[in-house]
PQR file of N, CA, C, O and H, with PARSE charges and radii, in Angstrom:
ATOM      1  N   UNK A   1       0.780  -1.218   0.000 -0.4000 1.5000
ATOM      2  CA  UNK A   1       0.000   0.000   0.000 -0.0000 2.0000
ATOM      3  C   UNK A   1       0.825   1.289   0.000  0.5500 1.7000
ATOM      4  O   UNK A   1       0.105   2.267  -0.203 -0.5500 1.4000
ATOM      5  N   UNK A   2       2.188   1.601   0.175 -0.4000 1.5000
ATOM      6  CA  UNK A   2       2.765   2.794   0.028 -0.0000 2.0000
ATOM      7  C   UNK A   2       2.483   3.525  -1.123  0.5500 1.7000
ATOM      8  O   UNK A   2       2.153   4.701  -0.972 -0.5500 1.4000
ATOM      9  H   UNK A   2       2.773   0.807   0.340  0.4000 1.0000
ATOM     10  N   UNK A   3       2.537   3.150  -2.018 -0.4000 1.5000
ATOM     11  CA  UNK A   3       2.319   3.394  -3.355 -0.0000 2.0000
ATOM     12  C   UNK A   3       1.073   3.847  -3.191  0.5500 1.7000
ATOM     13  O   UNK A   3       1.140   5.075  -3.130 -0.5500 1.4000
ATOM     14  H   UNK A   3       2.805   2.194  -2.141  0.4000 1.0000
ATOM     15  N   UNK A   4      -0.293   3.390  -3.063 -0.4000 1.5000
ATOM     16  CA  UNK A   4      -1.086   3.905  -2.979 -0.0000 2.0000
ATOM     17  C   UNK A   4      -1.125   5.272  -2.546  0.5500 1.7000
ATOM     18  O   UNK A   4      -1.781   6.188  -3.041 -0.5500 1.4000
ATOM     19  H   UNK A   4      -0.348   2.393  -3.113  0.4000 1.0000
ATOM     20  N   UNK A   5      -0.160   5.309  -1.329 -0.4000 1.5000
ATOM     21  CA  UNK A   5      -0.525   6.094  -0.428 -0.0000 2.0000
ATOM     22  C   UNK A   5       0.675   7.376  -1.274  0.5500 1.7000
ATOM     23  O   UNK A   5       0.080   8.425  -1.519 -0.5500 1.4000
ATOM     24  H   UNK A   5       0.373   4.564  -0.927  0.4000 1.0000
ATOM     25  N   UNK A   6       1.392   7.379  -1.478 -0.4000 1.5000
ATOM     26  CA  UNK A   6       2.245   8.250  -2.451 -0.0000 2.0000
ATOM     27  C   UNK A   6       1.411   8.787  -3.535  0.5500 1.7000
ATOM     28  O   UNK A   6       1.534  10.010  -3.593 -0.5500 1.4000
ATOM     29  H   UNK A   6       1.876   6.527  -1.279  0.4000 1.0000
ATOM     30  N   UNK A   7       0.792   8.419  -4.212 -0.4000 1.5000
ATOM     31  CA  UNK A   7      -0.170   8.406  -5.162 -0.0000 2.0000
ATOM     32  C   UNK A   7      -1.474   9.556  -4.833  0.5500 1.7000
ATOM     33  O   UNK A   7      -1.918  10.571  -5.369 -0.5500 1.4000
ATOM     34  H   UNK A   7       0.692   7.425  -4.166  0.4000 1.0000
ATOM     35  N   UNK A   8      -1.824   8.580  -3.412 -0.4000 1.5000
ATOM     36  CA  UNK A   8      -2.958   9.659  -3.153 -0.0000 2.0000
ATOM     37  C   UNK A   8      -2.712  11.012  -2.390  0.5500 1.7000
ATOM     38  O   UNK A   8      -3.526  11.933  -2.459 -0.5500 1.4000
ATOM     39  H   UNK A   8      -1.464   7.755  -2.977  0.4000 1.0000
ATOM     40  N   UNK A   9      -1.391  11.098  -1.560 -0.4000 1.5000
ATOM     41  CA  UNK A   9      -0.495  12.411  -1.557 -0.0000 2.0000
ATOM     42  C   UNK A   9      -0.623  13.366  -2.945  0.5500 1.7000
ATOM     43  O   UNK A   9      -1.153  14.468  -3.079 -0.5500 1.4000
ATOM     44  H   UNK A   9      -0.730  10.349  -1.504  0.4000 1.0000
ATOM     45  N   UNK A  10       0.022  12.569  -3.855 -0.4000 1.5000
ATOM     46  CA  UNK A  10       0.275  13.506  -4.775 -0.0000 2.0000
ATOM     47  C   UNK A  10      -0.756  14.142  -5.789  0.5500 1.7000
ATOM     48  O   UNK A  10      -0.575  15.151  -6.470 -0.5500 1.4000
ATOM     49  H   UNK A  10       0.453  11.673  -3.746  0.4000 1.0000
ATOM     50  N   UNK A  11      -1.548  13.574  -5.757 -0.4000 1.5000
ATOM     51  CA  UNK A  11      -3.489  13.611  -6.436 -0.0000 2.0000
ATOM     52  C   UNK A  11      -3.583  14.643  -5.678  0.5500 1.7000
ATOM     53  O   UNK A  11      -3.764  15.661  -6.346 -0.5500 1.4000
ATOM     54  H   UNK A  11      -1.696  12.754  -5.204  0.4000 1.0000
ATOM     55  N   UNK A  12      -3.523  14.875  -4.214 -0.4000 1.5000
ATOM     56  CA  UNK A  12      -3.869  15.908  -3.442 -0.0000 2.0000
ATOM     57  C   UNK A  12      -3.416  16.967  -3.226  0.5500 1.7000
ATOM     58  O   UNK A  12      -4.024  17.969  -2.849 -0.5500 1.4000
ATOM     59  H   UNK A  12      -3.377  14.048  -3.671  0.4000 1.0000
ATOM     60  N   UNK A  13      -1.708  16.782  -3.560 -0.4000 1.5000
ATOM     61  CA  UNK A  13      -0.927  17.949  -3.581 -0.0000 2.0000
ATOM     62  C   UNK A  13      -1.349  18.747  -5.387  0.5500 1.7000
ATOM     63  O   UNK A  13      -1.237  19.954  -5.600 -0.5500 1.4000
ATOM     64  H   UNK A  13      -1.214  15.968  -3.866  0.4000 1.0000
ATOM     65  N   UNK A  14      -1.804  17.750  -6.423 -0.4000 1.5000
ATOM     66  CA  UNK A  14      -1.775  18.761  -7.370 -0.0000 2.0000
ATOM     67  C   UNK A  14      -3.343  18.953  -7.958  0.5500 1.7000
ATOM     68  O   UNK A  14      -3.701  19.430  -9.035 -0.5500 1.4000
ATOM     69  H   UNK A  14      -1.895  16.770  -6.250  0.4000 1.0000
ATOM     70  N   UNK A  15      -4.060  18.462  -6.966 -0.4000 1.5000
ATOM     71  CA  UNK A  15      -5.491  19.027  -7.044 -0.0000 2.0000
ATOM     72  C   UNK A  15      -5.856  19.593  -6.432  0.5500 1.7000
ATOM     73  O   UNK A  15      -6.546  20.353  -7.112 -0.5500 1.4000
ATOM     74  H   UNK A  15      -3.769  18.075  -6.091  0.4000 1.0000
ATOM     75  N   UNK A  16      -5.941  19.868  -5.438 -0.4000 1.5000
ATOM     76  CA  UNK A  16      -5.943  20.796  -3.935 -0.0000 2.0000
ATOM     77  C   UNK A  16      -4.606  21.608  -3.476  0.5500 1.7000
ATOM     78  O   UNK A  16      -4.775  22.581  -2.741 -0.5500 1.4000
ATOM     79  H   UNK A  16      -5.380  19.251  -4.885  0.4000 1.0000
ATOM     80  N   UNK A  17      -3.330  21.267  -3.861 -0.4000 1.5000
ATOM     81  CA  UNK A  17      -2.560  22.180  -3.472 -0.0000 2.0000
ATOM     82  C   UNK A  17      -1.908  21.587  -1.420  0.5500 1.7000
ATOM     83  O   UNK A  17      -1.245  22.215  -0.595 -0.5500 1.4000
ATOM     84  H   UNK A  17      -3.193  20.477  -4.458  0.4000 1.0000
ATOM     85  N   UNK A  18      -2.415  20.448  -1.376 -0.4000 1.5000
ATOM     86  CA  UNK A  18      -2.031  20.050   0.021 -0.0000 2.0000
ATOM     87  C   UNK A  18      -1.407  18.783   0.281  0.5500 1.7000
ATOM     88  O   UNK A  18      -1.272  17.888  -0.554 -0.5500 1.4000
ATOM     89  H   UNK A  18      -2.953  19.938  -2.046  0.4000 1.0000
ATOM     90  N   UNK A  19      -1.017  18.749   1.530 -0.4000 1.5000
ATOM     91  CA  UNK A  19      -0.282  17.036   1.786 -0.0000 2.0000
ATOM     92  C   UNK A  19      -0.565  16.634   2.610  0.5500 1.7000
ATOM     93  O   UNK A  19      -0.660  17.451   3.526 -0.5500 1.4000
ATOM     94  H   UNK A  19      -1.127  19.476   2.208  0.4000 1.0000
ATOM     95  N   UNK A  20      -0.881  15.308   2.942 -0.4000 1.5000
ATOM     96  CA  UNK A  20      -0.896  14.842   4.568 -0.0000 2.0000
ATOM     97  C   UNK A  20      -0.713  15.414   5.773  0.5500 1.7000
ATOM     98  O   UNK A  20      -1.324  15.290   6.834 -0.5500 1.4000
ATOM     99  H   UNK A  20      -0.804  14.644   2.198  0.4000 1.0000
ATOM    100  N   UNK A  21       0.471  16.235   5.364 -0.4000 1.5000
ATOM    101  CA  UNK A  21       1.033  16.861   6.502 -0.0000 2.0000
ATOM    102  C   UNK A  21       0.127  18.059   7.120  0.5500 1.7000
ATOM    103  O   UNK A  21      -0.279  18.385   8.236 -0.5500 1.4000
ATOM    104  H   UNK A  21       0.967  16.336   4.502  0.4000 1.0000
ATOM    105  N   UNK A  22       0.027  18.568   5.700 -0.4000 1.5000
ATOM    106  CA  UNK A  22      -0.691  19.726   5.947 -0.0000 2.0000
ATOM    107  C   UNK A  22      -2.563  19.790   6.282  0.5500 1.7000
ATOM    108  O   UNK A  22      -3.352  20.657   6.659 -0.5500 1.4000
ATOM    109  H   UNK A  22       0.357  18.303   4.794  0.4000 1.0000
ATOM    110  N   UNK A  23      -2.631  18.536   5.941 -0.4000 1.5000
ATOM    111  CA  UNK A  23      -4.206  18.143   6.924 -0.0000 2.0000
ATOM    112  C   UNK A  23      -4.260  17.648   7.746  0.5500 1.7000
ATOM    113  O   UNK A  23      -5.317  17.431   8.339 -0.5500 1.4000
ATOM    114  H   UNK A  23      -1.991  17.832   5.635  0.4000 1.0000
ATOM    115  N   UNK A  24      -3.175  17.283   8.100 -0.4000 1.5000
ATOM    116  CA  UNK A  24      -3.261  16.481   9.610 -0.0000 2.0000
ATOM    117  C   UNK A  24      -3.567  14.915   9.705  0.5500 1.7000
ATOM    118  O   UNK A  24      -4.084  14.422  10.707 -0.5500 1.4000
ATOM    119  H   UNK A  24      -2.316  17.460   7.618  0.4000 1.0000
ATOM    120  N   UNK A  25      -3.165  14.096   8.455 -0.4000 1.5000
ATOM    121  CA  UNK A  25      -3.697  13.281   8.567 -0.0000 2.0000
ATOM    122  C   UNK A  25      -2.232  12.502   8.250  0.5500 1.7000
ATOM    123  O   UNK A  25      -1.211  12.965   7.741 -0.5500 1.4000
ATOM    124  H   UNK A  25      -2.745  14.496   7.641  0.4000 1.0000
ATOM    125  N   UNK A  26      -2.585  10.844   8.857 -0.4000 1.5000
ATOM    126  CA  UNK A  26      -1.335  10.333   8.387 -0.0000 2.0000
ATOM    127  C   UNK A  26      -1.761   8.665   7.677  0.5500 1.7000
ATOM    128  O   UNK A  26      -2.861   8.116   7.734 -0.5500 1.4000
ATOM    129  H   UNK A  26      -3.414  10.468   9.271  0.4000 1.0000
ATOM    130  N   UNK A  27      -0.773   8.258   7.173 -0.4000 1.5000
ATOM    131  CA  UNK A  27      -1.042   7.570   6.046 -0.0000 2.0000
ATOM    132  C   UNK A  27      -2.119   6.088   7.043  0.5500 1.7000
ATOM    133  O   UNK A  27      -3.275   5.908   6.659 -0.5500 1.4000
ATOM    134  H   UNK A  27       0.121   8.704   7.127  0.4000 1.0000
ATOM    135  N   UNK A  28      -1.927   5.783   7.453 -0.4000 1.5000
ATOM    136  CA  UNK A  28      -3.232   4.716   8.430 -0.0000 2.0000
ATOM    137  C   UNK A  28      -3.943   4.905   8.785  0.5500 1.7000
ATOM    138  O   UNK A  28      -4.634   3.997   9.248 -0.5500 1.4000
ATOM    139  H   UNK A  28      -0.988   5.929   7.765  0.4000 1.0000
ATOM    140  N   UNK A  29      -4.502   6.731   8.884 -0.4000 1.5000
ATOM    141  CA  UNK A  29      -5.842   6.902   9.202 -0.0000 2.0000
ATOM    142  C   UNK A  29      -6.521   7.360   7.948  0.5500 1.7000
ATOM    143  O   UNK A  29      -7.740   7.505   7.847 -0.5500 1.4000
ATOM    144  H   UNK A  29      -3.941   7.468   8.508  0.4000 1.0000
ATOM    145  N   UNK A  30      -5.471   7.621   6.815 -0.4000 1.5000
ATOM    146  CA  UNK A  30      -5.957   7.605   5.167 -0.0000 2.0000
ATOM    147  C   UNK A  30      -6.770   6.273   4.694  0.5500 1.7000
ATOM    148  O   UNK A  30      -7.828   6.057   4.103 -0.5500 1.4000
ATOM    149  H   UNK A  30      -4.482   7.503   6.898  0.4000 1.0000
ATOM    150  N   UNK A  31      -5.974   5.681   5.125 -0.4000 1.5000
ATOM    151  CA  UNK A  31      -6.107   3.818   4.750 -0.0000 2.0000
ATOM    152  C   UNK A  31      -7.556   3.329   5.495  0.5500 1.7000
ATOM    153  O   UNK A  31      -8.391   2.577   4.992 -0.5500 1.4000
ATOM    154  H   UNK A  31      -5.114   5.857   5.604  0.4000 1.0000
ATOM    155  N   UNK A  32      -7.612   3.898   6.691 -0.4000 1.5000
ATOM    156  CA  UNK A  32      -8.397   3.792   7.391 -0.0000 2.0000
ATOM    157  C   UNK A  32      -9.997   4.117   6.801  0.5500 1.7000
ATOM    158  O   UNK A  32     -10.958   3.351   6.731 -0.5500 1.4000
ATOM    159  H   UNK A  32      -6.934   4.509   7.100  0.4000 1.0000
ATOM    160  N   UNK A  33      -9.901   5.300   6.480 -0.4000 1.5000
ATOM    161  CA  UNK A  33     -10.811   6.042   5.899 -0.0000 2.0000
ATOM    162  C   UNK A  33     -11.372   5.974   4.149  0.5500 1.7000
ATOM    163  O   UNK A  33     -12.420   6.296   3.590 -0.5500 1.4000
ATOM    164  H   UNK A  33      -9.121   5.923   6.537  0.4000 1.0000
ATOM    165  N   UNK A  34     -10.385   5.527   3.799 -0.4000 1.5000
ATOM    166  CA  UNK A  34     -11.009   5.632   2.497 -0.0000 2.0000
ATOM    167  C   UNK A  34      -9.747   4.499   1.594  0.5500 1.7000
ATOM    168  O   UNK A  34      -9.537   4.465   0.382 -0.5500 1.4000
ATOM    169  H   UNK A  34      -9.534   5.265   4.253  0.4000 1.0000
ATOM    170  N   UNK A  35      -9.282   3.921   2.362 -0.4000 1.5000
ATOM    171  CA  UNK A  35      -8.555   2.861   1.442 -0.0000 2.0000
ATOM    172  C   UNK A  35      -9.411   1.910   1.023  0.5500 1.7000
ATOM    173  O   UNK A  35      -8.717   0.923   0.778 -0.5500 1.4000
ATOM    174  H   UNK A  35      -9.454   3.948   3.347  0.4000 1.0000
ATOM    175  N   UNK A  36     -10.391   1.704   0.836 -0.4000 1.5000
ATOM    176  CA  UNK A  36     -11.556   0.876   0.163 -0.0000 2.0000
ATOM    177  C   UNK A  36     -12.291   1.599  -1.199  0.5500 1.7000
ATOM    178  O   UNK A  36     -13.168   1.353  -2.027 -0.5500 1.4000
ATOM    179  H   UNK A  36     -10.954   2.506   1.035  0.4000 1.0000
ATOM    180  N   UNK A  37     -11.517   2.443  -0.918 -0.4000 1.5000
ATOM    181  CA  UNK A  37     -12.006   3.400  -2.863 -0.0000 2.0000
ATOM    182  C   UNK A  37     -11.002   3.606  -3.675  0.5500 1.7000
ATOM    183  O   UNK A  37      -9.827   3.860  -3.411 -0.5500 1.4000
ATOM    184  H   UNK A  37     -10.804   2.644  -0.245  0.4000 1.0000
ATOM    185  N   UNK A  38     -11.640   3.456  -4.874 -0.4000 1.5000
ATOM    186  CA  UNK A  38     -10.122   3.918  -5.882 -0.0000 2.0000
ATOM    187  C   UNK A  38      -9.552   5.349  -5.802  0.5500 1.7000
ATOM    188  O   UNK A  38     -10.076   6.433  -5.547 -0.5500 1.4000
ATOM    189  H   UNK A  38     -12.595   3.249  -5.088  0.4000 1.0000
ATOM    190  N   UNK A  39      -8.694   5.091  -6.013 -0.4000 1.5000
ATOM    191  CA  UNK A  39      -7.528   6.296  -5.504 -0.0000 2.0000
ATOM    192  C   UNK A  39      -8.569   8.056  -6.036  0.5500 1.7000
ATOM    193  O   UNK A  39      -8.751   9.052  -5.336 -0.5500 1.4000
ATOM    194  H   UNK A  39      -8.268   4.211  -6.220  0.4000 1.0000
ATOM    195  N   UNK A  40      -9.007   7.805  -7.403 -0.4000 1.5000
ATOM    196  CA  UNK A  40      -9.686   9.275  -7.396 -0.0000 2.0000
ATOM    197  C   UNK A  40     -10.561   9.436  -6.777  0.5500 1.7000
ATOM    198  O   UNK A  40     -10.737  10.628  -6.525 -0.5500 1.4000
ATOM    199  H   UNK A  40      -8.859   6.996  -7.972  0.4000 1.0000
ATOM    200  N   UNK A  41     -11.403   8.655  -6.283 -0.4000 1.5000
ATOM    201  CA  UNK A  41     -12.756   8.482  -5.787 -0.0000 2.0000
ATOM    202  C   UNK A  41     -12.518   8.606  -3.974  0.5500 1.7000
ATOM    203  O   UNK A  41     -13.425   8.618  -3.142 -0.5500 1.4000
ATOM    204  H   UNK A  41     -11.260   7.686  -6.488  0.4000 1.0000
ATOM    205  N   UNK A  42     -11.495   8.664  -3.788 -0.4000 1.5000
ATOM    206  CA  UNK A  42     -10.840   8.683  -2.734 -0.0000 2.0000
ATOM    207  C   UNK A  42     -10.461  10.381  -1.693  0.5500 1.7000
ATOM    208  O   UNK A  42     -10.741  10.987  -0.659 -0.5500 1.4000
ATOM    209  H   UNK A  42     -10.758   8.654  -4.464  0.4000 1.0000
ATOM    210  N   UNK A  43      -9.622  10.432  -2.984 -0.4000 1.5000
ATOM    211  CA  UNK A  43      -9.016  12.252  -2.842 -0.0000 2.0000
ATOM    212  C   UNK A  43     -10.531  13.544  -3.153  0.5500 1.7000
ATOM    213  O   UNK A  43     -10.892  14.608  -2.650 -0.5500 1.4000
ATOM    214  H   UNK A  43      -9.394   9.941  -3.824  0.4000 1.0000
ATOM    215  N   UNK A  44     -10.935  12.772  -4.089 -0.4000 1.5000
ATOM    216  CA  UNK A  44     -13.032  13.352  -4.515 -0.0000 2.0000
ATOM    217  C   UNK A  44     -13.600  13.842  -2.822  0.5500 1.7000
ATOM    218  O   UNK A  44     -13.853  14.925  -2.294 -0.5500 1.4000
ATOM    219  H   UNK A  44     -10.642  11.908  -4.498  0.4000 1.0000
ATOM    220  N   UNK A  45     -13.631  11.999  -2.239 -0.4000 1.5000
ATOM    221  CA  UNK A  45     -14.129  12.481  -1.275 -0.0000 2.0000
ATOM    222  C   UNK A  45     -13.734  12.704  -0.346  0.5500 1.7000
ATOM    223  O   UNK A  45     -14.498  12.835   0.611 -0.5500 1.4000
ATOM    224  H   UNK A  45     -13.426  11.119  -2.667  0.4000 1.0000
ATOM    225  N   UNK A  46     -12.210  12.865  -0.186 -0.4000 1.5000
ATOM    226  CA  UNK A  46     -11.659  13.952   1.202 -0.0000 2.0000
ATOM    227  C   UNK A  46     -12.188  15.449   0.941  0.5500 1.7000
ATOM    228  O   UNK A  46     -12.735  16.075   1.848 -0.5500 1.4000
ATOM    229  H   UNK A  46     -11.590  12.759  -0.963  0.4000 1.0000
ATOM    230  N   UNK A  47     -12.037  15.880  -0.079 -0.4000 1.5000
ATOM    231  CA  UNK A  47     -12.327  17.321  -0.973 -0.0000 2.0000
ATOM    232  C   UNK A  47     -13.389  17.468  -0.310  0.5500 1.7000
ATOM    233  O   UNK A  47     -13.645  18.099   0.716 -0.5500 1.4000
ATOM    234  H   UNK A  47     -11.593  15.371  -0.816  0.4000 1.0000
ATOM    235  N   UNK A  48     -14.148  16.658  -1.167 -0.4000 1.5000
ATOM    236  CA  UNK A  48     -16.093  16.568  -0.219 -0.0000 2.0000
ATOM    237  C   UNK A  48     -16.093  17.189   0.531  0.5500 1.7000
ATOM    238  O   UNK A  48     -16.596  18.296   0.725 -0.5500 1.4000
ATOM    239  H   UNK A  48     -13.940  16.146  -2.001  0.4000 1.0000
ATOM    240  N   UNK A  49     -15.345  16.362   1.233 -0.4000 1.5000
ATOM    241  CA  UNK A  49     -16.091  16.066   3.063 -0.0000 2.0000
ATOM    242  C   UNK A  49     -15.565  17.263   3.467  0.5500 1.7000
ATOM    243  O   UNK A  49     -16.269  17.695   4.380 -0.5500 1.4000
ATOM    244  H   UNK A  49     -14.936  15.463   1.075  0.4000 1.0000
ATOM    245  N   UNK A  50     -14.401  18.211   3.146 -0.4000 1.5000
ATOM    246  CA  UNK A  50     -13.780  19.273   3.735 -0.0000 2.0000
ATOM    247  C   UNK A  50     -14.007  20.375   2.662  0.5500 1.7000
ATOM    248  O   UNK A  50     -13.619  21.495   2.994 -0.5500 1.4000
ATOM    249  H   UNK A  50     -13.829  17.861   2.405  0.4000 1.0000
ATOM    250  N   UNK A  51     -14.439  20.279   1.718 -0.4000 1.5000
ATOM    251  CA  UNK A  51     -14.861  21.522   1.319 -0.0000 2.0000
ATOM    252  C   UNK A  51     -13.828  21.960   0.394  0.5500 1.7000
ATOM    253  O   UNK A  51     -14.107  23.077  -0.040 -0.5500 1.4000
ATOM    254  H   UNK A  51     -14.754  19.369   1.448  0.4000 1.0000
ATOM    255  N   UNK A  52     -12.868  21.551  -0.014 -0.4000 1.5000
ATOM    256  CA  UNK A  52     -11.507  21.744  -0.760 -0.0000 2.0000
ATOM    257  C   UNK A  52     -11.733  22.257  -2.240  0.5500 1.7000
ATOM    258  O   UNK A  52     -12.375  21.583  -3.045 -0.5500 1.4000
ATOM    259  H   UNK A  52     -12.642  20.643   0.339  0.4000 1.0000
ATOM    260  N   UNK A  53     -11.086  23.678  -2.616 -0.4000 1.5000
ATOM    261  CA  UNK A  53     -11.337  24.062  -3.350 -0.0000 2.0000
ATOM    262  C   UNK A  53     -10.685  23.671  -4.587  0.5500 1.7000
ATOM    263  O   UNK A  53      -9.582  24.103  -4.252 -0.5500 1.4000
ATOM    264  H   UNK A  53     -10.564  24.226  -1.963  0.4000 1.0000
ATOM    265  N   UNK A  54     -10.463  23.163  -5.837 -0.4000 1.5000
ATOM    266  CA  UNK A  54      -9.355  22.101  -6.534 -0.0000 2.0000
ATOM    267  C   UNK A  54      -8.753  23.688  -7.079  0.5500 1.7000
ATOM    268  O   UNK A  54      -9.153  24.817  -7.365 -0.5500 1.4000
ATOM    269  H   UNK A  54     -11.359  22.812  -6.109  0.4000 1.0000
ATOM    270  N   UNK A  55      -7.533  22.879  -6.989 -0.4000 1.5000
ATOM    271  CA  UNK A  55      -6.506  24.411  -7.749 -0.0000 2.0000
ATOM    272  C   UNK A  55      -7.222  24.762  -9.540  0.5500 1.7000
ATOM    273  O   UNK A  55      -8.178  24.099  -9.942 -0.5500 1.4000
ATOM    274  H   UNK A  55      -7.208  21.963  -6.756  0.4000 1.0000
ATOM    275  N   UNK A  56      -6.689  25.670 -10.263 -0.4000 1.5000
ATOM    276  CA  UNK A  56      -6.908  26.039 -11.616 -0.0000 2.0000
ATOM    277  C   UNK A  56      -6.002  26.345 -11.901  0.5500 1.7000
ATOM    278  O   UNK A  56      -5.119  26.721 -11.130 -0.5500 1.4000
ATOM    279  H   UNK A  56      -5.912  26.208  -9.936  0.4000 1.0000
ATOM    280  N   UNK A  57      -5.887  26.254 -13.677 -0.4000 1.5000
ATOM    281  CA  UNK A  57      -4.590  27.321 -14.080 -0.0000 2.0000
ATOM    282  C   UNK A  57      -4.887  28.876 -13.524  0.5500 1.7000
ATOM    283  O   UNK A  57      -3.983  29.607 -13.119 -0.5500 1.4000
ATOM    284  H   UNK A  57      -6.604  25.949 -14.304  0.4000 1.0000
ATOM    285  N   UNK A  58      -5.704  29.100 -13.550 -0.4000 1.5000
ATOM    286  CA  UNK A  58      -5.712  30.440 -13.093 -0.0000 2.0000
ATOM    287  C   UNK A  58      -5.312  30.747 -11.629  0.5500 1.7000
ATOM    288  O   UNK A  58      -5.218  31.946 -11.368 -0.5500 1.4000
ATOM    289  H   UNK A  58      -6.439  28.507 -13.879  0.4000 1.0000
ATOM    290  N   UNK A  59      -5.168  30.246 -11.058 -0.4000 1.5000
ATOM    291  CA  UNK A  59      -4.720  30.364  -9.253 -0.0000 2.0000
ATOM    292  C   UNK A  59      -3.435  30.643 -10.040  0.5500 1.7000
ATOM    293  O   UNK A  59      -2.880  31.325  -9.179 -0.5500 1.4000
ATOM    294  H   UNK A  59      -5.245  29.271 -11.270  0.4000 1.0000
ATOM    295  N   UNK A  60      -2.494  30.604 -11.135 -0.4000 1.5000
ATOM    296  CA  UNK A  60      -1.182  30.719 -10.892 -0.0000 2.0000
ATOM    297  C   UNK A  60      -0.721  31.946 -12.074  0.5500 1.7000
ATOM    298  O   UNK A  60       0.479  32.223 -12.075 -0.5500 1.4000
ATOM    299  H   UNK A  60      -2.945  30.050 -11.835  0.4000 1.0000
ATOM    300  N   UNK A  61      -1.252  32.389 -12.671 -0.4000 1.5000
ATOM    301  CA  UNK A  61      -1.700  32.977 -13.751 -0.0000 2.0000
ATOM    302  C   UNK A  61      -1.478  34.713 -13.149  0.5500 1.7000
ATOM    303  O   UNK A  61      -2.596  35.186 -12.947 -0.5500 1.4000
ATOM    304  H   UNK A  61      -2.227  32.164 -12.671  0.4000 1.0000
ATOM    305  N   UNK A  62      -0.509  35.595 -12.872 -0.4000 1.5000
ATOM    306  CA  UNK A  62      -0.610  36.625 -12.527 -0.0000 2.0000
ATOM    307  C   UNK A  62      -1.858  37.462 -12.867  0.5500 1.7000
ATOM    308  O   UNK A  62      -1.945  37.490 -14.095 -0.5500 1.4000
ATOM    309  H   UNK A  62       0.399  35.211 -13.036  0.4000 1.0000
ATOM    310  N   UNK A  63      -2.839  38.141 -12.308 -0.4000 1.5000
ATOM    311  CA  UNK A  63      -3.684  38.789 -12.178 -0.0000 2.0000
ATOM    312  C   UNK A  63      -3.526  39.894 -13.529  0.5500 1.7000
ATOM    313  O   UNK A  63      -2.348  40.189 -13.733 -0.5500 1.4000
ATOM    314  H   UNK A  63      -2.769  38.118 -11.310  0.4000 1.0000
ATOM    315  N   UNK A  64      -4.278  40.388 -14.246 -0.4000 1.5000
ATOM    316  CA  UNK A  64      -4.143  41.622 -15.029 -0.0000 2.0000
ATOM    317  C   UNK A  64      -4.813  42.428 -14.882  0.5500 1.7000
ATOM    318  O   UNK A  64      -6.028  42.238 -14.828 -0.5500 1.4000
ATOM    319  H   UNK A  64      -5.235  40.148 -14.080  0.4000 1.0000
ATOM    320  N   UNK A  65      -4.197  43.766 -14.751 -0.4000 1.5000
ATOM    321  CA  UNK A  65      -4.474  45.086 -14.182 -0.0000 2.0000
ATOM    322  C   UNK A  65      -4.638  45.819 -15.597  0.5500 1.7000
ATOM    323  O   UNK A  65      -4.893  47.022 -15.643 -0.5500 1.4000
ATOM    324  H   UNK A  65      -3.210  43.920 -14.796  0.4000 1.0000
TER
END
């Protein structure tokens, strides 16, 4: 399961912009929670459940004045 769990880190770091670390969560209470779904269906519904806004190209896109 590491892999999984690398995987669903990184789904999260470049759809949401976050990491484990930074939600407070650690990889056995991931497993815990939603290791019975496929990996997108997974990171979907952490988003869900917390409200997570998914990044855009435009979040990075300097503003024009």
């Amino acid at each position: 399961m590491p892999n999984h769990i690398s995987e669903a880190e990184l789904l999260l770091k470049q759809q949401y912009g976050v990491s484990f670390e930074d939600i407070g969560i650690d990889e056995h209470e991931w497993l815990d929670r939603f290791g019975d779904l496929p990996l997108s269906d997974a990171v979907d519904a952490y988003a869900a459940k917390y409200d997570l806004t998914p990044l855009t190209p435009a979040a990075f896109s300097p503003s024009s004045k």
